[in-house]
C-alpha positions as CSV (number, residue, x, y, z in Angstrom):
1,X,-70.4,-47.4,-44.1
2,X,-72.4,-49.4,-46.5
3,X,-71.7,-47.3,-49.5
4,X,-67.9,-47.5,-48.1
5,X,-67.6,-50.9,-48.6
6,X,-69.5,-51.3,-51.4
7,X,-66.8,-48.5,-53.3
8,X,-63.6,-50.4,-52.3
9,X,-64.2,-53.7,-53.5
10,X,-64.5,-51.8,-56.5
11,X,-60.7,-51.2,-57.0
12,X,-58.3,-53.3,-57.3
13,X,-55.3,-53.9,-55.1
14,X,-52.8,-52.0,-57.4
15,X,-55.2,-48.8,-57.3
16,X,-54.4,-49.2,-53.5
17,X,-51.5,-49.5,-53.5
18,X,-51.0,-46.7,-55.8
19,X,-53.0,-44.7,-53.8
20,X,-51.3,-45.4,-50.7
21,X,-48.1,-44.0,-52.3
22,X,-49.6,-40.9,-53.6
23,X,-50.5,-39.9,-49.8
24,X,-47.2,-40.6,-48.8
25,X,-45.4,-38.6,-51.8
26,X,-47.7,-35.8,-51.6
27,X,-46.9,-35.6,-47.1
28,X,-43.8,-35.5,-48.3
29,X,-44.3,-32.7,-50.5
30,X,-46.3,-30.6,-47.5
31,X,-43.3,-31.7,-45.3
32,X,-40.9,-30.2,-47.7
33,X,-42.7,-27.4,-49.4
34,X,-40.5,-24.4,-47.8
35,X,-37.7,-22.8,-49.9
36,X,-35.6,-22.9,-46.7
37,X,-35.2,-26.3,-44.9
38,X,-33.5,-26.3,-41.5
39,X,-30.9,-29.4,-41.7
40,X,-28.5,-29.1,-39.2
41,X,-28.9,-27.4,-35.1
42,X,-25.3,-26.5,-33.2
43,X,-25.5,-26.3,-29.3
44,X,-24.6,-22.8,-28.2
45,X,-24.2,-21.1,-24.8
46,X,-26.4,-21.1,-21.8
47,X,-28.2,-18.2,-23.5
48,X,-27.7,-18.7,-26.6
49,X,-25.3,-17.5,-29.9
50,X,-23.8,-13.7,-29.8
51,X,-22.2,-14.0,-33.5
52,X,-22.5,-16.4,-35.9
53,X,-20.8,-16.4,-39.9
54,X,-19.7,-18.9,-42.2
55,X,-16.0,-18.4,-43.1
56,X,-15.1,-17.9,-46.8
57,X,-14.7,-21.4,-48.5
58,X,-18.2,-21.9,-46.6
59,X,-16.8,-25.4,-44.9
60,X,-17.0,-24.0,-41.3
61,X,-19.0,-21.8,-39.0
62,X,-17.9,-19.6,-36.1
63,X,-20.1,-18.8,-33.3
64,X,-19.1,-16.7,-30.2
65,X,-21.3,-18.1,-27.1
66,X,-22.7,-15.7,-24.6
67,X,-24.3,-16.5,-21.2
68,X,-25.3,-14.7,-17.8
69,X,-27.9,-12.4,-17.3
70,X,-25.6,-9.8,-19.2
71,X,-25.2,-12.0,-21.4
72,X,-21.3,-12.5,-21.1
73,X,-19.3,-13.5,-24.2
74,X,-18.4,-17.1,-22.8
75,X,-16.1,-18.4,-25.9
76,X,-16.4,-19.8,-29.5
77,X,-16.7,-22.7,-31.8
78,X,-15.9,-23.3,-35.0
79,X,-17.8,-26.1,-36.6
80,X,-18.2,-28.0,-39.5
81,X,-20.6,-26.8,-41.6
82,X,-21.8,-30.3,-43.8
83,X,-21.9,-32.4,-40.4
84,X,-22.6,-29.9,-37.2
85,X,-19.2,-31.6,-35.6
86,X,-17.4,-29.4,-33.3
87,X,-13.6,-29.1,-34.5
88,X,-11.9,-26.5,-32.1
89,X,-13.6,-25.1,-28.8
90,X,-12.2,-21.6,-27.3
91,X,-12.3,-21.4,-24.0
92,X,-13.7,-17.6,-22.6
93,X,-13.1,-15.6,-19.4
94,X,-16.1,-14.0,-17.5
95,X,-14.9,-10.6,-17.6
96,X,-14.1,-11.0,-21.1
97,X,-17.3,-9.0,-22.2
98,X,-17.2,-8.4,-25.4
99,X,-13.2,-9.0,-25.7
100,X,-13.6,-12.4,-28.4
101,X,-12.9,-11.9,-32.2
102,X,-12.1,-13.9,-34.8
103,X,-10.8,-13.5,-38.4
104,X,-13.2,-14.2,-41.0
105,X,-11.4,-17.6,-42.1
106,X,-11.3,-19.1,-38.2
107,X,-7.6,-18.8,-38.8
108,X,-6.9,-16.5,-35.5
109,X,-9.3,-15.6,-32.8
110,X,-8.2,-12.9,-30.2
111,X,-9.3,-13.8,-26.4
112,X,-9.2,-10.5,-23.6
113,X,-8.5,-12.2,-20.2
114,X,-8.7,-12.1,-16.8
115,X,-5.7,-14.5,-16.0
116,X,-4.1,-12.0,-15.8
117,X,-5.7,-8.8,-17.1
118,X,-3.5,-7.5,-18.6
119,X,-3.1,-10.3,-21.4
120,X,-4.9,-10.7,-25.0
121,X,-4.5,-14.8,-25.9
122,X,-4.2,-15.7,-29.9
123,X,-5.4,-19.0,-31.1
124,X,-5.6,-20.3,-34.2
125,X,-8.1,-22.9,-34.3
126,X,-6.3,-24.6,-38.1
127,X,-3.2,-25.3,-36.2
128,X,-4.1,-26.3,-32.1
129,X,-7.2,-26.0,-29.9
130,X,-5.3,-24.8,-27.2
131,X,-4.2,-21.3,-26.7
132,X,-0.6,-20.9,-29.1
133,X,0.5,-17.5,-28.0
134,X,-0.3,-14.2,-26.0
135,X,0.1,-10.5,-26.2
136,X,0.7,-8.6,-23.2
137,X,-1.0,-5.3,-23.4
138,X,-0.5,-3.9,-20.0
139,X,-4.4,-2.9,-18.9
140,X,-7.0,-5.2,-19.0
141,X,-8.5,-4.9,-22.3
142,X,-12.4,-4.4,-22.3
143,X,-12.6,-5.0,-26.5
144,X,-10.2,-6.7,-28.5
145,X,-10.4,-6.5,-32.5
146,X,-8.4,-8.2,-35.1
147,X,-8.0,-7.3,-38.8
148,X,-10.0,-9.6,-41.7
149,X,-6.3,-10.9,-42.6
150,X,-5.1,-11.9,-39.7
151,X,-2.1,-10.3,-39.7
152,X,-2.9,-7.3,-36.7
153,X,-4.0,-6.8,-33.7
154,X,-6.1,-4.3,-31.9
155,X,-6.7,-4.1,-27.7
156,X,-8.7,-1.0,-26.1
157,X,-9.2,-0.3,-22.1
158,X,-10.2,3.1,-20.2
159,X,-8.2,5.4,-22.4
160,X,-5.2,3.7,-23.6
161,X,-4.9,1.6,-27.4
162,X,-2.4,-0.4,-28.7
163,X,-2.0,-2.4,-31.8
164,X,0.3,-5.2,-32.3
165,X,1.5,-7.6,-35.0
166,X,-0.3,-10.7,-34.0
167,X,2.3,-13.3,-36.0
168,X,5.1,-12.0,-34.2
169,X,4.1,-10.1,-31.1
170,X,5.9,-7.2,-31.7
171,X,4.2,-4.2,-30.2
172,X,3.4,-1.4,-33.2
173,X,1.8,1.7,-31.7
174,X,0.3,2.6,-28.5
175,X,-2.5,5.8,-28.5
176,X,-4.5,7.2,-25.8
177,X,-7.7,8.3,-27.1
178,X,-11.3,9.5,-25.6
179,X,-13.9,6.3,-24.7
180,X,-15.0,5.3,-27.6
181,X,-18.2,3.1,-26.5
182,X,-16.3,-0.4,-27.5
183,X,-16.2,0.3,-31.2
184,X,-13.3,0.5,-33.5
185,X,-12.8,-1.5,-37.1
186,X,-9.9,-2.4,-39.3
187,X,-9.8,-2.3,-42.7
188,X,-9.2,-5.4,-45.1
189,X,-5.7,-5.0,-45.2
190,X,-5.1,-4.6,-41.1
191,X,-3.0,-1.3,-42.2
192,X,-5.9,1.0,-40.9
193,X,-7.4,1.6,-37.6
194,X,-10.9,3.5,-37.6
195,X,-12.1,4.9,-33.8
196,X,-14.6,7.0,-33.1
197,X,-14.5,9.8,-30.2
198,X,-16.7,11.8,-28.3
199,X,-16.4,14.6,-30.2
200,X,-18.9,13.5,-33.1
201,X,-16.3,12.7,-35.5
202,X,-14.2,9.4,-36.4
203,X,-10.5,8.8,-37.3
204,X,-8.1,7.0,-39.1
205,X,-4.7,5.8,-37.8
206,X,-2.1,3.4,-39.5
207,X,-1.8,0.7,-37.4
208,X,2.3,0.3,-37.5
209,X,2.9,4.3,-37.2
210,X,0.2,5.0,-34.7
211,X,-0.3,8.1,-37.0
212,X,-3.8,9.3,-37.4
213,X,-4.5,9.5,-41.9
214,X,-7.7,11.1,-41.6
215,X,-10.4,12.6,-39.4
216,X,-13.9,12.6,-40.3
217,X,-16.5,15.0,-39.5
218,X,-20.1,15.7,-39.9
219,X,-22.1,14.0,-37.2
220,X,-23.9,16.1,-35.2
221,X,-24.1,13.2,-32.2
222,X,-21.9,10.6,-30.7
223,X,-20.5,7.5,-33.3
224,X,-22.2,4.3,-32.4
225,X,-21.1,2.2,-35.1
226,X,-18.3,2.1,-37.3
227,X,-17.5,-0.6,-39.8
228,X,-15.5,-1.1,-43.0
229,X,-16.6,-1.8,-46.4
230,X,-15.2,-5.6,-47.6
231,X,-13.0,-3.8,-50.3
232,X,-11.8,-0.7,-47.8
233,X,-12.3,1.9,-50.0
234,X,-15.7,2.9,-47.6
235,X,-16.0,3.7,-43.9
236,X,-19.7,3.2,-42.4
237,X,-20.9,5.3,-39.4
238,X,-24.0,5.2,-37.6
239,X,-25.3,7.7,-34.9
240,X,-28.1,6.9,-32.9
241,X,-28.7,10.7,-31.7
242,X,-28.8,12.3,-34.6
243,X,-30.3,9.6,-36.6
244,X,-28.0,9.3,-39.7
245,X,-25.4,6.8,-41.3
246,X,-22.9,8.0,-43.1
247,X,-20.7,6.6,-46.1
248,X,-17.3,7.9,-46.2
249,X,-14.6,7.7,-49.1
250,X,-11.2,6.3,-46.8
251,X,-9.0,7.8,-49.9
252,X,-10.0,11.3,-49.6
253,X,-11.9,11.4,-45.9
254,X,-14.9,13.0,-47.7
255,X,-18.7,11.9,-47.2
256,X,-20.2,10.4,-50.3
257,X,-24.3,9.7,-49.0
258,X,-26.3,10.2,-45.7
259,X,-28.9,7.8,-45.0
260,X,-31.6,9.2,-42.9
261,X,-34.7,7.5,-41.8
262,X,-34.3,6.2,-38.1
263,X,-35.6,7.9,-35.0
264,X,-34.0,9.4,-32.3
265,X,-32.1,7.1,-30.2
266,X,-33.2,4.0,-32.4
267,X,-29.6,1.7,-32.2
268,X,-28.2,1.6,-35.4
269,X,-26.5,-1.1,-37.2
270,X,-25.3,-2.0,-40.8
271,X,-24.1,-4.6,-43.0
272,X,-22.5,-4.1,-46.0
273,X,-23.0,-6.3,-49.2
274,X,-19.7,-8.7,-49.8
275,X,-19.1,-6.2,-53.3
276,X,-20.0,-3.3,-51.5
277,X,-22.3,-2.0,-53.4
278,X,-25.2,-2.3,-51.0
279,X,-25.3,-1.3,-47.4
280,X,-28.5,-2.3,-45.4
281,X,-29.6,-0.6,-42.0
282,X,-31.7,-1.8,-39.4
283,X,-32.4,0.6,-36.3
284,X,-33.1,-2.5,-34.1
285,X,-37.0,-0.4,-33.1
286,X,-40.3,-1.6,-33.2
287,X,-41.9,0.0,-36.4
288,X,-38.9,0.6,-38.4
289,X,-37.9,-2.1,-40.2
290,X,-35.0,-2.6,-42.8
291,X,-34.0,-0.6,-45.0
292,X,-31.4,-1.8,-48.1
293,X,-29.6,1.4,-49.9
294,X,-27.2,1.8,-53.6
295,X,-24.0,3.0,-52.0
296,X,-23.1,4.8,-55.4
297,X,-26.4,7.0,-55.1
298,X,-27.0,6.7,-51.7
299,X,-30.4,6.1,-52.5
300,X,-33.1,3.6,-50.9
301,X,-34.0,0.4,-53.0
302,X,-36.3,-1.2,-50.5
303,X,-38.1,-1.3,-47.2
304,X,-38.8,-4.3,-45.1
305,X,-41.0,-4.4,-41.9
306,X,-41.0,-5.7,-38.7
307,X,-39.2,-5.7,-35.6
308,X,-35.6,-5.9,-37.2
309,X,-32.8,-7.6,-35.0
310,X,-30.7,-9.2,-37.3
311,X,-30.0,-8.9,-41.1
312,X,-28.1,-9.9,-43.5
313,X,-27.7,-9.1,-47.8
314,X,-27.0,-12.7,-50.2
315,X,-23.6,-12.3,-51.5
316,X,-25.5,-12.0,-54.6
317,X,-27.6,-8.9,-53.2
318,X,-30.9,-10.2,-54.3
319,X,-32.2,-11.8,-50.7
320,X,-32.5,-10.1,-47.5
321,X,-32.6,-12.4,-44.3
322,X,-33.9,-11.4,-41.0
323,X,-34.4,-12.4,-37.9
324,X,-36.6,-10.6,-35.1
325,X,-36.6,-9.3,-32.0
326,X,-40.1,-10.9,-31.1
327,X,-38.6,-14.2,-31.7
328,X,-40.9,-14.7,-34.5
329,X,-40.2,-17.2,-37.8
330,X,-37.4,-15.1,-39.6
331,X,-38.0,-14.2,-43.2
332,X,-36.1,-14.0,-46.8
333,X,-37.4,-10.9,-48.4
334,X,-36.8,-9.8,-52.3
335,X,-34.3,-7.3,-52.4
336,X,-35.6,-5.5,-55.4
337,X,-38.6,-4.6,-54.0
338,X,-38.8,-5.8,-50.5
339,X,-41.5,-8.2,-50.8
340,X,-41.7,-11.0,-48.2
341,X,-40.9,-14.6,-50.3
342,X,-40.7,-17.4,-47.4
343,X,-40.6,-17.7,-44.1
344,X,-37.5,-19.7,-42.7
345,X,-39.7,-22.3,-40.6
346,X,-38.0,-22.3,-37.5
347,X,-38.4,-19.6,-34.3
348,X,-35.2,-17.4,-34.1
349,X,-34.4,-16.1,-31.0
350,X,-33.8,-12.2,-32.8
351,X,-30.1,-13.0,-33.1
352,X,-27.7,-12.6,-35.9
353,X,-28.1,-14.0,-38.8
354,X,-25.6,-14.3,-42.2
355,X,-25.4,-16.2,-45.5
356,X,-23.0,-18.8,-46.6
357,X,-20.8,-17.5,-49.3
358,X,-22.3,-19.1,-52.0
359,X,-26.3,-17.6,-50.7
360,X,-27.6,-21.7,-49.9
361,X,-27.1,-21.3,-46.8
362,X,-27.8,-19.6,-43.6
363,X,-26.9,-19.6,-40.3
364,X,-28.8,-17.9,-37.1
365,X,-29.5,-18.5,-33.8
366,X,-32.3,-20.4,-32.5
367,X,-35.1,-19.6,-29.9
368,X,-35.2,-22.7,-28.1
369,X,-32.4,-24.8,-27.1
370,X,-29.5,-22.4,-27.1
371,X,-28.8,-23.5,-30.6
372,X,-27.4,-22.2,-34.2
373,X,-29.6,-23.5,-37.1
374,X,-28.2,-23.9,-40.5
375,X,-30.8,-23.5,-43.0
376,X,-30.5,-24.9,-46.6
377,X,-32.4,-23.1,-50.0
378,X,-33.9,-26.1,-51.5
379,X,-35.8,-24.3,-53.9
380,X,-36.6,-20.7,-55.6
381,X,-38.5,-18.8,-52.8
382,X,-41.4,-17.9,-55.8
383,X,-44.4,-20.2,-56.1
384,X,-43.3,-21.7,-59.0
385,X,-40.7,-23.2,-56.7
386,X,-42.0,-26.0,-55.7
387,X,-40.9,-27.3,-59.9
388,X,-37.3,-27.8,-58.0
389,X,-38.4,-30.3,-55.5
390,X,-38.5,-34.2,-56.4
391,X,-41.5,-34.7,-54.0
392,X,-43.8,-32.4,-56.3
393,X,-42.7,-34.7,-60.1
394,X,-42.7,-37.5,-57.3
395,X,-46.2,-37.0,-56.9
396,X,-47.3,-35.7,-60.3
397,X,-45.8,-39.5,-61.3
398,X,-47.7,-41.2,-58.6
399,X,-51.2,-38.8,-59.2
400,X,-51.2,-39.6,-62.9
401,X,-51.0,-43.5,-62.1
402,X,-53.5,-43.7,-59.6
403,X,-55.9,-41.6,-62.2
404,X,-54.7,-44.0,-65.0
405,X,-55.0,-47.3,-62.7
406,X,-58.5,-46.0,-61.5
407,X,-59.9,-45.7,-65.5
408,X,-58.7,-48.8,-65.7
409,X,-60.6,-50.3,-62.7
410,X,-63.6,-48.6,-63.8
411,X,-63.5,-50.0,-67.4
412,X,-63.1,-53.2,-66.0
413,X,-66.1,-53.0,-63.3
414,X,-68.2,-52.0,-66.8
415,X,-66.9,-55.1,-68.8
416,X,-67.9,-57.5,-65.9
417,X,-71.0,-55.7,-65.2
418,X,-72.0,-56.6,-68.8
419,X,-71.6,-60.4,-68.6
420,X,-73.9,-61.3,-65.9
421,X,-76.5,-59.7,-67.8
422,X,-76.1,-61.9,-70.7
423,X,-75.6,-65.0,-68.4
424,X,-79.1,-64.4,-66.5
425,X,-81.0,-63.7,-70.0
426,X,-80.2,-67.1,-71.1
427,X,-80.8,-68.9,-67.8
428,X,-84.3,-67.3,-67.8
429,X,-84.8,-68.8,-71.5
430,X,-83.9,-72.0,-70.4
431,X,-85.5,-72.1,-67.4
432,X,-88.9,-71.6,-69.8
433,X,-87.9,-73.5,-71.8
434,X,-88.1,-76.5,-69.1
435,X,-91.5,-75.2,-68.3
């Protein structure tokens, strides 16, 4: 303590002070040294967030709310994106499983219900946050699908499919197929229908004619998953028995790649870059990981680890987000060579997770609080990063003033160290002088 008190008279105030604003510039800096911030938290359902995306513009976020032990599709929300306010709430149905889909725009959501079952309600969130029309469909529909336009309308139950035009409500075609496991997906347009069947192959029907375009064939197992490319020109399919994905050219119904690498009875899913280009799996298993793949060459690019629940590609396709199962700290990964870059600072709860449209953003569901978390890039994910933040020049600035300001202090302690001296020299010599 003595030596401590004997040091800071040795300053001067402005040092201090100077100092004083260092500290708090450089807690700023630790408090904001992630590339990935979290800015803004939505409320979700009881459990928590089913399905979460930003919509094209990048102004507004959908999530579909799920509760019960089942968790239950419960309704959605579309919110806005810069300020976390809620602009239209959709209402769900408890047997409305997995019977909620929206466009990718919010523009038109599709609602199976149970008042009464055999009814599919459209609502369009940009024009009234009420219900605004309904399509009878005659069974109670267990999935409901609409197409990325807008513009059709898809309703399955036990064996029976009909498609409808959603504007006007005119009925289009009616099928009866095999049970397909809840999974069918239109194309861009809304002019194709693809289903999978029992029979370990998947096919194509035109929505207005009810006339099946294409059947496609080489699984050796049931179809889990089936999805369209963002242009339309691919078909994505996903087996979890006989391990494989497979990309299929729409035009001419033949396969172009098969992506092996999952084990036996791993759940497959897929997302497909927004130019198509790259298509990354993620088997939803323990050791397996994610895997990101050229969809010309059908080749892999890179592998990322962990227990992969939720995964999404940058628009740009150089970042890979994920979230995990374990409800661990998701993480952006390099998408070149699948090396880990930053951690996104908040728990996830293993839940989806997708990119705003221009890649600053990302939205995912949170472990605690039954919440979505919009996270904002703030800086490059490298190490050199931390150039892009004000805090770090902030405290360069203040570090090089408190070094100056301390030279200062010190040059000064040595100019008034010198005087006494001199002052005591001729006090003695007068003092003698007396004598």
């Amino acid at each position: 303590m003595g030596r401590l008190r004997k040091l800071i008279p040795r300053f001067s105030l402005r040092t201090l002070v100077v100092f004083l604003l260092l500290v708090t510039s450089g807690m700023g800096l630790w408090w904001r040294r992630g590339a990935w911030r979290c800015e803004l938290l939505l409320p979700g359902g009881l459990l928590g967030v089913a399905r979460a995306f930003f919509t094209p513009d990048g102004e507004r976020i959908v999530t579909i709310d799920c509760v019960g032990p089942g968790r239950v599709l419960s309704g959605a929300h579309v919110w806005d994106a810069r300020t976390g306010k809620c602009l239209v709430e959709v209402q769900g149905h408890a047997s409305a499983r997995w019977a909620i889909q929206s466009t990718p725009d919010a523009r038109r959501m599709l609602l199976g219900t149970d008042r009464p079952v055999t009814t599919v309600e459209v609502w369009e969130p940009g024009r009234s946050t009420s219900c605004t029309s309904s399509f009878v469909c005659g069974f109670r529909a267990v999935e409901v699908k609409i197409s990325p336009n807008g513009s059709r309308g898809a309703a399955f139950g036990g064996t029976t499919l009909v498609t409808w035009d959603v504007s006007t409500g005119r009925p289009l075609a009616k099928l009866e197929v095999e049970p397909t496991g809840f999974r069918m997906a239109f194309s861009p347009d809304g002019r194709r229908l693809a289903i999978p069947s029992v029979g370990y192959e998947a096919s194509i029907f035109d929505t207005d004619s009810g006339d099946r375009l294409t059947t496609l064939e080489g699984h050796q197992a049931q179809i889990d998953e089936i999805r369209f490319s963002p242009d339309g020109q691919l078909l994505v399919t996903s087996s979890a028995y006989d391990t494989t994905t497979r990309l299929w050219n729409v035009s001419t119904g033949r396969s172009t790649a098969t992506l092996t690498g999952r084990r036996r009875l791993d759940r497959p899913n897929s997302v497909v870059s927004a130019d198509g280009s790259l298509i990354l799996t993620y088997p939803m298993a323990p050791t397996q990981g994610a895997a990101l793949w050229n969809v010309a060459t059908g080749k892999p690019l890179c592998h990322v680890g962990g227990y992969v629940s939720g995964a999404a590609v940058s628009p740009g396709g150089g970042l890979i987000a994920t979230t995990f199962y374990d409800r661990t700290v998701g993480a952006i990964w390099d998408a070149r060579s699948g090396r880990k870059l930053a951690p996104l600072g908040r728990r996830t709860d293993g839940g989806p997770i997708a990119f705003s449209p221009d890649g600053e953003r990302i939205v995912t569901h949170t472990w605690r609080g039954s919440t979505a978390s919009i996270f904002r890039r703030q800086r490059p994910e490298q190490w050199w990063g931390v150039f892009w933040l004000w805090e770090f020049w902030l405290t360069v600035v203040f570090a090089g003033v408190f070094v100056w300001s301390v030279w200062r202090d010190r040059r000064a302690l040595q100019r008034a160290s010198v005087t006494p001296v001199g002052g005591e020299g001729d006090s003695d010599g007068a003092g003698g002088a007396d004598c």
